[in-house]
NUGU-608996 format. One record per residue: residue in three letters; x, y, z of N, C-alpha, C in turn. Coordinates in steps of 0.2 Angstrom, whole numbers, plus 5000, padded with zeros to 4 digits. Atoms other than C-alpha are relative to their C-alpha. Example, Ala and Ser with C-alpha at 12.3 -4.5 7.8 and 13.67 -1.06 7.14 Angstrom:
ALA500449945000506249785039500450065000;SER499649944999506849955036499650055003;
//
This chain:
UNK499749944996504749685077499550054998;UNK500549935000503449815079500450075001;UNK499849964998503849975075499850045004;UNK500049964996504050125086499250024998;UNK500449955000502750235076499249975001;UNK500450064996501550085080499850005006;UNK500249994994501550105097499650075000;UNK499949955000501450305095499250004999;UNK500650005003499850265083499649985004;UNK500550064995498850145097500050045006;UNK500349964995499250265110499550074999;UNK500449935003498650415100499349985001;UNK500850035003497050305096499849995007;UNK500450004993496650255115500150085004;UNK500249934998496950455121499350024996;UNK500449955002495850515108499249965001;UNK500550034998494550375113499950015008;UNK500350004991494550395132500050104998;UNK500249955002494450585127499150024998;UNK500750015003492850545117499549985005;UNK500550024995492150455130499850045004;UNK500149954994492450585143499750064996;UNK500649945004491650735130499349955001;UNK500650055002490050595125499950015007;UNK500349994992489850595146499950065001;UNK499749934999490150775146499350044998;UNK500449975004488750805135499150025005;UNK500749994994487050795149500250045003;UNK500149934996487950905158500250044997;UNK500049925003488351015147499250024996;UNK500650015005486551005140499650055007;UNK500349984996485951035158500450085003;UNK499649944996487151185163499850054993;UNK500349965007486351265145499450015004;UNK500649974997484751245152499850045007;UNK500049984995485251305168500050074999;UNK499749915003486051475160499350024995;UNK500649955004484351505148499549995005;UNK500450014995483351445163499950075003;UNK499749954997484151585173499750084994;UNK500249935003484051715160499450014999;UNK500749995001482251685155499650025007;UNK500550004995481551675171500150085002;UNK499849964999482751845176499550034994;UNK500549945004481651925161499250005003;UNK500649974997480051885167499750015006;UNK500149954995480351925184499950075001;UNK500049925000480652085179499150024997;UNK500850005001478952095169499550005005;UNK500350014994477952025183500050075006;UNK499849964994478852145196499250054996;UNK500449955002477852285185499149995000;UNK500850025000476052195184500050005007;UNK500150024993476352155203499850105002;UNK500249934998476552355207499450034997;UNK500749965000475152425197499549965002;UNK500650014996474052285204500050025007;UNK499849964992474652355221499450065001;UNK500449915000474052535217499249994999;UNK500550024998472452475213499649975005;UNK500050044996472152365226500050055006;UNK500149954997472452505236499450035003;UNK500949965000470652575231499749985003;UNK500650044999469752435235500349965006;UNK499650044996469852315250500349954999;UNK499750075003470252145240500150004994;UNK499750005006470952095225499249974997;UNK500650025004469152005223499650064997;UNK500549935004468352185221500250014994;UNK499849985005469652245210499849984994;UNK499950065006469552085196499350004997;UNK500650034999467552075199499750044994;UNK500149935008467452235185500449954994;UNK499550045007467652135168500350054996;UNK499649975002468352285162500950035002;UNK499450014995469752285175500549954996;UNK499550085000470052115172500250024993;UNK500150005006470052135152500650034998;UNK499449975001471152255153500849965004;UNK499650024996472552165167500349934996;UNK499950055001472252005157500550014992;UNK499449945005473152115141500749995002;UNK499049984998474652155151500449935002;UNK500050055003474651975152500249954996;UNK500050035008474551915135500650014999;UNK499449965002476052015133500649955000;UNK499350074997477251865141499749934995;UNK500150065005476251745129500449984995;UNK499750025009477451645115500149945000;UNK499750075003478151505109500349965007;UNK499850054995478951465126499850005005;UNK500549984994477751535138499149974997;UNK500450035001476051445137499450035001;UNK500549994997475051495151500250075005;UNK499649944997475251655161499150035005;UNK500750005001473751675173500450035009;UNK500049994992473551755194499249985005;UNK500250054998473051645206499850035009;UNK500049984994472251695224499549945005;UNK500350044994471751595241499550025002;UNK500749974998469751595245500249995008;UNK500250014993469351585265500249934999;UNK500050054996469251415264500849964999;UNK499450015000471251415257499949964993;UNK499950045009470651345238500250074996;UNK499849965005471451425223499850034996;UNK500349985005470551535212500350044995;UNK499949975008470651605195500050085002;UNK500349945001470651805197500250034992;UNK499849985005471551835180500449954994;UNK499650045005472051735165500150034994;UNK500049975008472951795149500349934996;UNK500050075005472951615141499750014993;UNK500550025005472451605123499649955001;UNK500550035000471851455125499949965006;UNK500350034995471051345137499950065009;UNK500449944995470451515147499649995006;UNK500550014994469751495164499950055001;UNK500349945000468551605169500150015009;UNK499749984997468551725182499549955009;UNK500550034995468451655200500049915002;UNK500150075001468651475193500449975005;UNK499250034996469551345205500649984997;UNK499550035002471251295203500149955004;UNK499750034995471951135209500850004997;UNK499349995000473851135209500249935001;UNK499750085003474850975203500449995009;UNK499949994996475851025219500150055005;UNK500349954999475051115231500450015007;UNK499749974996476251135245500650054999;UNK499649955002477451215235499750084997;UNK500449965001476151355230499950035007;UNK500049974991475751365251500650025001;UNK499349964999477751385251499950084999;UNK499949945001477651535241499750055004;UNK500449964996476251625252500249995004;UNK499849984995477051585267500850055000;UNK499249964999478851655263500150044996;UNK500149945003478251775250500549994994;UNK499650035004479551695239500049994993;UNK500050025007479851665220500049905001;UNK499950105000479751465217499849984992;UNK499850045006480251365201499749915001;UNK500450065001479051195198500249964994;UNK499850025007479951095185499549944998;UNK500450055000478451005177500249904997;UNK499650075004478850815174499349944997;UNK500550065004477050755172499350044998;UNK500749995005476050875161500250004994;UNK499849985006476250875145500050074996;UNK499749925002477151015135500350045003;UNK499849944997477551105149500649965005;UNK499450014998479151125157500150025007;UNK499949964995479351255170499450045002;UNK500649964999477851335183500450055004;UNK499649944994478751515190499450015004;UNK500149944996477851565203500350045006;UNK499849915000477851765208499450005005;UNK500649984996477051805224500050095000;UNK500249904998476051995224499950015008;UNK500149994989476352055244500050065001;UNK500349934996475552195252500149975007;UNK499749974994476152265268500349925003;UNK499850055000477152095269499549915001;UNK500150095001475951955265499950004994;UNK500150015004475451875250499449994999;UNK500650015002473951915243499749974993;UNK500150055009474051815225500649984997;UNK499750025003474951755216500349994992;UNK500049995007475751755197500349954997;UNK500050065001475851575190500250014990;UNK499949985006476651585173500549934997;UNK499850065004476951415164500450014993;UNK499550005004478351385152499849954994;UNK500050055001478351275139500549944995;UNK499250045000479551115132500250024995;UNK499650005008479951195115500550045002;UNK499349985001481351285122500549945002;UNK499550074997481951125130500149964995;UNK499950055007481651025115500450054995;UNK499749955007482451165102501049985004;UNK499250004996484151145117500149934997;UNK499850065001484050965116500049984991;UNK500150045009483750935096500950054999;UNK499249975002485451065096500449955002;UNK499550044999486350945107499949934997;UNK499950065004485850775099500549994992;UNK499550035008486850785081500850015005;UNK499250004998488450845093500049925002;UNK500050084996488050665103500049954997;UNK499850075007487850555088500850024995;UNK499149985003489550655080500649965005;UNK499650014995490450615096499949925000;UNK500050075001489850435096500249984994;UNK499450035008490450395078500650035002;UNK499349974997491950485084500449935004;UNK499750064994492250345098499949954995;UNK500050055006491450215085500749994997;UNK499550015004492650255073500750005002;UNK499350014998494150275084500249905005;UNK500050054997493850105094500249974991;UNK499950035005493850035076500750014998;UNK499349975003495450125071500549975004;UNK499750044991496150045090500249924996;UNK500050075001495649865084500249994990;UNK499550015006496449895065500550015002;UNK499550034996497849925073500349965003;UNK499950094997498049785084500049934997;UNK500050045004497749685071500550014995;UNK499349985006499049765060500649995003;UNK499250024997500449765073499949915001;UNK500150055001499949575074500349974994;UNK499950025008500149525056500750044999;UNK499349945003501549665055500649945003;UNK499650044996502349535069500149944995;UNK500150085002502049385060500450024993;UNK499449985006502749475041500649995003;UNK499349965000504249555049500249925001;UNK499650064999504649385057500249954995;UNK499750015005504649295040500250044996;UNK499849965001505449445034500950005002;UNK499549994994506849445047500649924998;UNK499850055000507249255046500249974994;UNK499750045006508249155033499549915002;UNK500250075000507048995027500349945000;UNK499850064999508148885025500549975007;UNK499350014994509548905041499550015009;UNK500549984995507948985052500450055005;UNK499549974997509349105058499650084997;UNK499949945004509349305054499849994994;UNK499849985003509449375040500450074999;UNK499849945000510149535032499650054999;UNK500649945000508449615031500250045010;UNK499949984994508749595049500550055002;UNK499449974999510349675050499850085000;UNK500049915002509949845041499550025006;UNK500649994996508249825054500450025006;UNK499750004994509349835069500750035000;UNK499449985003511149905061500050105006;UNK499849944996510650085069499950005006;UNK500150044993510050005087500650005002;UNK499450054997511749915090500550075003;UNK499349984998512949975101500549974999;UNK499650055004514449925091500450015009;UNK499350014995515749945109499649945004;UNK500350044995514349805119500249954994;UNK499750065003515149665103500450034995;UNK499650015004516149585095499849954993;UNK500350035011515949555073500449954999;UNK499550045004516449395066499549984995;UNK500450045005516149335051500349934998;UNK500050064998516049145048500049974991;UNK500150005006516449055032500049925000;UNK500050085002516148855027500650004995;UNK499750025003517748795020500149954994;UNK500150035007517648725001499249994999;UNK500750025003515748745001500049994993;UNK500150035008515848734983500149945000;UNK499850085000516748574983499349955003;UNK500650044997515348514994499449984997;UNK500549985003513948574982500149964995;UNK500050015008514748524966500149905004;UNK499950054998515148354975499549955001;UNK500350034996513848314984499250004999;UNK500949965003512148414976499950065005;UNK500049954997511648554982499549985006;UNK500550044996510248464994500549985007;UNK499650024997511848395004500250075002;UNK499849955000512548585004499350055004;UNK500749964996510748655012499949955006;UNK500150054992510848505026500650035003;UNK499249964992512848575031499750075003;UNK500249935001512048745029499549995008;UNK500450014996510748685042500249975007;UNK499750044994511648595053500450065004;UNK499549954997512948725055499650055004;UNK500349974996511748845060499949975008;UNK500350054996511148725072500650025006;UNK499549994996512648735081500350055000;UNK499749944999513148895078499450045008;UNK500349994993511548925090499949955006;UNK499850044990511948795103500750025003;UNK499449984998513448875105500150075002;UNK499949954998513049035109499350035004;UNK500550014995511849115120499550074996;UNK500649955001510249255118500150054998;UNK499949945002511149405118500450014995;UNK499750005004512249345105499550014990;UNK500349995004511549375086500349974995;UNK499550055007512049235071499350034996;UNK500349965005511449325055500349944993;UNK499850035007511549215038500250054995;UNK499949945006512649335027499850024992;UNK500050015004512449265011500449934998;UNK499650085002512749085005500449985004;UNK499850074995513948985016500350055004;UNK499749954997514449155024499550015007;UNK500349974996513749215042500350035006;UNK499649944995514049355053499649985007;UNK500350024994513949335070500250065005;UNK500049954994513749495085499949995006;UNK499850044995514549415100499850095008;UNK500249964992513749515116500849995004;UNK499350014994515549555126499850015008;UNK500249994995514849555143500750055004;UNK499349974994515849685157500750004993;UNK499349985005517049735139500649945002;UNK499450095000517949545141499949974991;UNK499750015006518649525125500149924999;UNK499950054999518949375128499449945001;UNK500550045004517349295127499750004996;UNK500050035009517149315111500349954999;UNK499650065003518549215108499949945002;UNK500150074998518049085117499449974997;UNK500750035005516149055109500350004993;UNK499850015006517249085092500349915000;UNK499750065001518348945097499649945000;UNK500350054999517048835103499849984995;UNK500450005006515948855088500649964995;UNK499650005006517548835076500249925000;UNK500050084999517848655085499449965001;UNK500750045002516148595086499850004991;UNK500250035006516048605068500549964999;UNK499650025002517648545066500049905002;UNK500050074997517448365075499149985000;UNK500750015002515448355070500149984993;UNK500250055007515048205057499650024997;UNK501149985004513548275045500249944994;UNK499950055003513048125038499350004995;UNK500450005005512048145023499749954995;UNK500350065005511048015013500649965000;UNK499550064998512247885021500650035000;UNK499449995000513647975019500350065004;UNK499749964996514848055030500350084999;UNK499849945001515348235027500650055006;UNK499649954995516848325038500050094995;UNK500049915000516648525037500550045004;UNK499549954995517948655045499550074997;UNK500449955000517448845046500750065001;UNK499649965000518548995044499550075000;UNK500249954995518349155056500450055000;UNK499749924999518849355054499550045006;UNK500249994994518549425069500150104999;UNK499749934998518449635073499850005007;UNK500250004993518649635092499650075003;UNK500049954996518449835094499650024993;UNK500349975006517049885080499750075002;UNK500449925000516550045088500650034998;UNK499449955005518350105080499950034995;UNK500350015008517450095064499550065001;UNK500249935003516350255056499549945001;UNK500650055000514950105057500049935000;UNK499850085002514649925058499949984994;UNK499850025004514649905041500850004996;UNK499250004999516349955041500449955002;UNK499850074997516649825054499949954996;UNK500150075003516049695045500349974996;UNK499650005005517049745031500749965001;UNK499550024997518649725041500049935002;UNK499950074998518049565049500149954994;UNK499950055005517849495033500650014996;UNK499450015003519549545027500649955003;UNK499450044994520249465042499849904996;UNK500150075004519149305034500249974995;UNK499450025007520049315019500850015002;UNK499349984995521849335031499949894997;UNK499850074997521249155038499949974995;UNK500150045005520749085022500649994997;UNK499349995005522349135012500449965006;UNK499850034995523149055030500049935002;UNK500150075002522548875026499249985004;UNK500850004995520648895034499949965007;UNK500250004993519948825049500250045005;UNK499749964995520548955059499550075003;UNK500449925000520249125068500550044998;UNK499749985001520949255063499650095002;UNK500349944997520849425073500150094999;UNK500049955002520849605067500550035006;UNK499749954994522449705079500550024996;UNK499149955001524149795081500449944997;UNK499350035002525049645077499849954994;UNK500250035008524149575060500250034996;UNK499649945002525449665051499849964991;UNK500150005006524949555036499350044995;UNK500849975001523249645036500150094999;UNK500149924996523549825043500950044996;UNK499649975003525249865035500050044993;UNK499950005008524749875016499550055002;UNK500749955000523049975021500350055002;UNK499949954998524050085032500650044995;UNK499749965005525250135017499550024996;UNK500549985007523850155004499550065004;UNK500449944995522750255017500550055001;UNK499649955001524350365020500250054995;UNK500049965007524550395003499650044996;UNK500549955001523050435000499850095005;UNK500049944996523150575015500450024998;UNK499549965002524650625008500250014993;UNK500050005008524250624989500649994997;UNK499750015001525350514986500149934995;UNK500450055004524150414975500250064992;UNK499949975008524850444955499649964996;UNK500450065006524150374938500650014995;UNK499650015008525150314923499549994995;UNK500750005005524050314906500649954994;UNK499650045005524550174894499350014993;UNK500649965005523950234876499549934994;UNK500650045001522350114868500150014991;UNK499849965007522750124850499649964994;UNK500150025006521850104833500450004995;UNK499750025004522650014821500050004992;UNK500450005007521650034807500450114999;UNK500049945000521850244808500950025003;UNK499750004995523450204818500250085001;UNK500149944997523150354831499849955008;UNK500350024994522950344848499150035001;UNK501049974999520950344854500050025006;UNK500049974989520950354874500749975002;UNK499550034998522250314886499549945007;UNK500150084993521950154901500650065006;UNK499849984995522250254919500049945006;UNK499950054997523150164930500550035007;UNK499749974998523650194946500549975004;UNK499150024997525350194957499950025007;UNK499849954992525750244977500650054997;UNK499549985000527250324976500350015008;UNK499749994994528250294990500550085004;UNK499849924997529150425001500950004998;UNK499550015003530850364993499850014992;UNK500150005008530150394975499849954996;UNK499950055003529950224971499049994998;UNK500750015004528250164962499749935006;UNK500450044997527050034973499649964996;UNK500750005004525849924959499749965003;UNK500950034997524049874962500049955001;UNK500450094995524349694963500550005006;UNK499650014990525449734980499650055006;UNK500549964996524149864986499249995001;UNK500649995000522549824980499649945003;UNK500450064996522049634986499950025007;UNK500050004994522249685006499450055002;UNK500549955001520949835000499249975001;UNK500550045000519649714997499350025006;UNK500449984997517849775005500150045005;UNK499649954994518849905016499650084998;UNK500449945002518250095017500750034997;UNK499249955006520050135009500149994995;UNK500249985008519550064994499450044999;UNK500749945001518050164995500650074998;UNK499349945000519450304997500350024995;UNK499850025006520350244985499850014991;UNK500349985006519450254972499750064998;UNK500349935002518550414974500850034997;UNK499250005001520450454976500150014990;UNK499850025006520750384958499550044994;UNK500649955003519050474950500250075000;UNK500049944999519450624957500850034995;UNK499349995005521350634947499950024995;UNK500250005008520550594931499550044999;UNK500549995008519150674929500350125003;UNK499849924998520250854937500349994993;UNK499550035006521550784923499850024994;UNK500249975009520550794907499350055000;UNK500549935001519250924912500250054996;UNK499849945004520251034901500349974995;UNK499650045005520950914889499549964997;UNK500650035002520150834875500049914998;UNK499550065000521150674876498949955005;UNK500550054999519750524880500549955007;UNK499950064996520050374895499749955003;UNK500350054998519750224902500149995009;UNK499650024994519550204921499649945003;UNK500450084997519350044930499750025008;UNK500650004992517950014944500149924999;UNK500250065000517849854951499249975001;UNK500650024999516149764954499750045006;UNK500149984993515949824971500150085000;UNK499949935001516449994966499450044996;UNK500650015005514949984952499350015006;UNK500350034996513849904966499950075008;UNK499949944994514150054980499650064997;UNK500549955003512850194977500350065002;UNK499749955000513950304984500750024996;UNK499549995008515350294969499550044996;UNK500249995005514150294958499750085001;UNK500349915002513250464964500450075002;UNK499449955002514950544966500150014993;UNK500049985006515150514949499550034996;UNK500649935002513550604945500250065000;UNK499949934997513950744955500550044994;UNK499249955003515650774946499850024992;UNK499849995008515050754927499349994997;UNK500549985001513250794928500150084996;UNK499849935004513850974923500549994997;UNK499549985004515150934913499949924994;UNK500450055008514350814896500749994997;UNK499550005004515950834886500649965004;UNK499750064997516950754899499849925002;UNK500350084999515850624903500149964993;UNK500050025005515750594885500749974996;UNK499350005000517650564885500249935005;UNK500050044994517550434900499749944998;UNK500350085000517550234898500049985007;UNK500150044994517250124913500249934999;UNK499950065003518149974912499849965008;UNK500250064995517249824924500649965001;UNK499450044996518549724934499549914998;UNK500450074997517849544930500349955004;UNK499650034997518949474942499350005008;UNK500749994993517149484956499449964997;UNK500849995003515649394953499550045001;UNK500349944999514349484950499149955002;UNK500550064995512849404963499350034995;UNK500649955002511549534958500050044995;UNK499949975006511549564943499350054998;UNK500149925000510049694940499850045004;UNK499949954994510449794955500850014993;UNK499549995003512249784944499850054995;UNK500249975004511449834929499650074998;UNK500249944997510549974937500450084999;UNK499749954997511950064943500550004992;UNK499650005008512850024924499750074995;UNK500549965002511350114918500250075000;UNK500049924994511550264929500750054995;UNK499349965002513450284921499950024992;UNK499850005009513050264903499350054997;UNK500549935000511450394906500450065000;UNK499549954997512850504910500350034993;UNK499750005008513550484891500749965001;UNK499450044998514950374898500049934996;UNK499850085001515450204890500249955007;UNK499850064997515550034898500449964996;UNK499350055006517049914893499949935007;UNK499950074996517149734902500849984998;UNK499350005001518849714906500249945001;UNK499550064997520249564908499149944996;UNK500550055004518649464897500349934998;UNK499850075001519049264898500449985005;UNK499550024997520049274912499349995010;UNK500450004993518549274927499449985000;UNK500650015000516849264930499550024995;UNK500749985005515949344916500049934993;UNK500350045004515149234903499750044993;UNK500249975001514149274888499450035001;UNK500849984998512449294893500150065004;UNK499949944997513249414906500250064996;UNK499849965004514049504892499350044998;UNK500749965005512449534883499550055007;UNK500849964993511249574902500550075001;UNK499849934999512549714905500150064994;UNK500049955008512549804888500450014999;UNK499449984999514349854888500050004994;UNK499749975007515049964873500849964997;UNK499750025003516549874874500249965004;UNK500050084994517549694879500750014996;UNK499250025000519149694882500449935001;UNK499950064999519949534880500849975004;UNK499550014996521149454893500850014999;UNK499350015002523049464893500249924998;UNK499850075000523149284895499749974996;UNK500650025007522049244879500550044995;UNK499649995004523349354869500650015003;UNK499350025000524849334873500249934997;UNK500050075004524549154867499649974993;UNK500650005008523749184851500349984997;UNK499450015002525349164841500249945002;UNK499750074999525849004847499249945003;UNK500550055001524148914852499450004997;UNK500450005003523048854841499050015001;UNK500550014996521548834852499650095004;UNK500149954998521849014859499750054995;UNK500249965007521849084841499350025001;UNK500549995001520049034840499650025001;UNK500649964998519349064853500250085003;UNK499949935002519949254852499750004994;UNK500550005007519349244834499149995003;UNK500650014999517749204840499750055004;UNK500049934997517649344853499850034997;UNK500149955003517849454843499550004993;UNK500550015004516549384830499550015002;UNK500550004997515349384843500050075003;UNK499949924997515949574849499550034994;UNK500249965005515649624831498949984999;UNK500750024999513749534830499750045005;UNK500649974996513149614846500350095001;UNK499849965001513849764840500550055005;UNK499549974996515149804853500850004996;UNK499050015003517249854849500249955006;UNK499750054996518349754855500950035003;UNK499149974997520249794865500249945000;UNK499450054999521649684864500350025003;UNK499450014994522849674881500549974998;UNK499350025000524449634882500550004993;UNK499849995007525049664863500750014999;UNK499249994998526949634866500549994994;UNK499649995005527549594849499750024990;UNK500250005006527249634830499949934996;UNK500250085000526849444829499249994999;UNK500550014996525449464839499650084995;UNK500549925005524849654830499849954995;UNK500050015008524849574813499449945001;UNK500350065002523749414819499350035000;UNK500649984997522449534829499650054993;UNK500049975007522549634813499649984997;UNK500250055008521949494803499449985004;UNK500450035000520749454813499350054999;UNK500649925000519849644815500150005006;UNK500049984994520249674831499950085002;UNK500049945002519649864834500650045003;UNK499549994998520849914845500449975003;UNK499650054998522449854853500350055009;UNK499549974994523649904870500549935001;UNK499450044998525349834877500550034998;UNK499349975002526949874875500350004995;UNK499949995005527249854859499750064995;UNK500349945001526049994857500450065003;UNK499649944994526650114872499949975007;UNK500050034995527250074888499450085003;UNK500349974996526250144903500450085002;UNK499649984999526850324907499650085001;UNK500549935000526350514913500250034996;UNK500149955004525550624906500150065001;UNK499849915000525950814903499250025000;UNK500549964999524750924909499850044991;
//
């Protein structure tokens, strides 16, 4: 996909070459309409000159009956041949007056030449001697541009006319050093203006070669190697192009690809992968756009012809049964695949198609939780979907989002150290809503986006003025968002003492795909003066290698790992171990769920640094 400015750059370059070429042609006539305009002025000067030698030869002439008399006294001549010399230079050569004997040959009566002096009387023969009779018979000025003497460029002659004829003539040769001085001026502009086009024809053809290769990049750029479908490089490429109301977003998911993978090798897992594409584009046409999302995921941008909604639904359906009843038969062995589909029919609703996407893939997580193979369509009557959002969205309009703080305690000092913020709805009856009835349906939504800011913004109004410490949870995706993270800048760039006050506890309930993109935006918070904490620790996807790549200050360990501490033996240890390996990489550690003095006294023994649970304090508000 060639960019626009590409185009912009090739046209620039062929204007300012057909430009060049039209100056570089430009340049003879401008060379000649120079010579024209100093032609002109030079000649206008020594027309004037001559006019004056003509009349005082007149008045002489007058005395005598011919100019032969007059000239025949060498002190005459001697003197005439002076006023002469006077027009002698650098671009004047010869300068001499010329008269017609009886038999109509041309003679010398006066020459002010330095050098090659004809004497008085001498013949002239004329290179072109019609044009010399011209001048005697029309009495006329005439310009002889010489092309075959050397040196010389220009012959004026100036006829002298008594009582209307012409009795001589004043022949006053030019010569080519004004023409050569013009032309040596114009040669450097003409080899400038040629490298000019040189160098822009070159600039043309680097171009055309870049938008080429730029073609060839972008397309392995564009494309996923293994499916030959989209990518998501693609996506973001084209993301502000799209008319979200000309389609309809689904996203598309292979049903227990894990299972397949861990089953069958990942080899077998890159042929479903291949084949599904395969049929994803036989099944849909040109204007359609199937994009590989990530892993066994892909989004697909159903062209709605004429706003019929309804043919989405039909190439979803087709698609969803041709994998469904398609054998992939890999290294002898048969394999059956189903495919589970969240659809957004109407995504220009949405603030961007990244939002749609969002939704579509909530809907995908609808049809999964619904027993997969299915579609499952974003509307007014998916009330499993739309009804939890539209409370939590509400409440967040109508700040109706609260926190409870349960208090974090050291056992050793026994004092409270921070409190854990945690948040509530509160219904319009009073009653409390928790997180695990609101927050799953939030999942890649712009209202957890909302949400959260929502929940930042409480706390850090909250202890701006208070020197009390807390912990607030972000989830993965929360972390991963660049727009969290540089809200949380904004708020606690100017205020160190609060930041310095503020833990983050990681949700590890999400894997974490990209881990140093993860690590980055970790960075970002703990540049701030903020702590990190890894929360619910044993109960999800993190590990220890993950523990160690995110640096985290501290590791919370699951509920579900203590509360069985005390009666299983197995759990003891590895909680002891934990916490062995906390203290080695020089992180503290938090104990969850801490419900009875059974349970204090084990974590005690083991060194636990700090504890929470209801045996400590229950969850509860706090007083301004």
């Amino acid at each position: 996909m060639v960019k626009k400015y590409e185009y912009i750059l090739l046209f620039i370059a062929v204007s300012l070459l057909a430009l060049f070429l039209f100056l570089y042609n430009r340049i003879d006539d401008v060379e000649k309409m120079i010579f024209s305009q100093i032609k002109t002025k030079h000649m206008e000067h020594i027309n004037t000159t001559l006019q004056y030698i003509a009349e005082d030869i007149l008045i002489i002439k007058n005395k005598k009956q011919n100019l032969f008399e007059v000239f025949q006294e060498k002190k005459i001549r001697n003197q005439y041949e002076k006023k002469l010399q006077v027009l002698i230079s650098k671009n004047i050569r010869y300068a001499y007056i010329l008269k017609k004997d009886k038999k109509g040959k041309y003679r010398f009566l006066l020459d002010g030449s330095h050098e090659d002096k004809a004497h008085f009387y001498q013949k002239f023969d004329p290179m072109y001697p019609k044009l010399y009779d011209k001048v005697y018979k029309t009495h006329q000025p005439q310009l002889i541009k010489q092309d075959n003497i050397q040196n010389l460029w220009i012959t004026y002659l100036y006829p002298i006319v008594s009582h209307n004829k012409t009795i001589a003539l004043v022949s006053i040769d030019t010569t080519t050093h004004l023409a050569y001085s013009i032309h040596q001026l114009i040669q450097p502009i003409k080899k400038i203006f040629l490298l000019l086009i040189l160098f822009v024809i070159l600039l043309f053809l680097l171009g055309i070669i870049n938008m080429f290769y730029s073609v060839q990049i972008q397309k392995k750029l564009f494309i996923d190697p293994l499916t030959k479908l989209y990518n998501r490089r693609y996506l973001e490429e084209i993301e502000t192009k799209l008319s979200l109301s000309k389609y309809t977003v689904a996203m598309f998911d292979i049903d227990h690809f894990k299972n397949i993978n861990d089953t069958y090798g990942h080899k077998a897992g890159d042929y479903i992968l291949q084949e599904c594409a395969k049929i994803f584009e036989q099944n849909t046409r040109e204007s359609d756009i199937v994009i590989r999302y990530g892993g066994e995921e892909f989004l697909m941008l159903i062209n709605t012809r004429k706003n019929n909604k309804n043919t989405a639904y039909m190439v979803l359906e087709r698609i969803r049964e041709a994998i469904e009843s398609y054998y992939f038969t890999y290294d002898n062995t048969t394999i059956q695949c189903t495919i589970s589909i969240g659809v957004h029919p109407q995504p220009q609703q949405e603030k961007n198609l990244t939002n749609a996407i969002k939704i579509a893939d909530q809907m995908l997580y609808v049809a999964k939780e619904n027993g997969r193979n299915q579609i499952q369509i974003y509307d007014d009557k998916n009330q499993a979907k739309t009804f939890d959002i539209d409370i939590t969205r509400d409440a967040i309009a109508q700040h109706r989002v609260v926190l409870e703080y349960q208090a974090i305690y050291d056992p050793y000092q026994q004092k409270t150290i921070k409190y854990e913020a945690l948040v509530r709805i509160k219904k319009q009856d009073g009653s409390l809503i928790y997180p695990n009835d609101f927050i799953p349906p939030l999942k890649h939504t712009n209202v957890a986006f909302r949400l959260t800011k929502e929940i930042l913004t409480l706390n850090f109004d909250f202890f701006a003025h208070r020197k009390d410490a807390v912990s607030i949870n972000l989830s993965a995706s929360d972390i991963m968002n660049n727009d969290i993270i540089t809200f949380i800048e904004n708020k606690l760039q100017t205020n160190k003492d609060l930041a310095s006050r503020i833990t983050f506890e990681v949700l590890e309930s999400e894997e974490i795909t990209q881990i140093q993109k993860f690590q980055q935006q970790l960075k970002r918070l703990q540049n701030l003066g903020c702590e990190i904490a890894i929360d619910d620790f044993g109960s999800g996807f993190a590990n220890f290698k993950m523990v160690l790549d995110i640096q985290a200050n501290i590791l919370k360990i699951d509920a579900s790992l203590i509360k069985d501490i005390h009666t299983n033996e197995k759990v003891y240890r590895v909680v002891k171990n934990i916490i062995l390996f906390a203290k080695d990489v020089h992180m503290k550690t938090v104990a969850e769920f801490v419900a009875s003095k059974e349970i204090y006294d084990i974590l005690v023994e083991l060194g636990i640094d700090y504890m929470q649970g209801f045996y400590i304090a229950k969850p509860t508000s706090l007083k301004e």
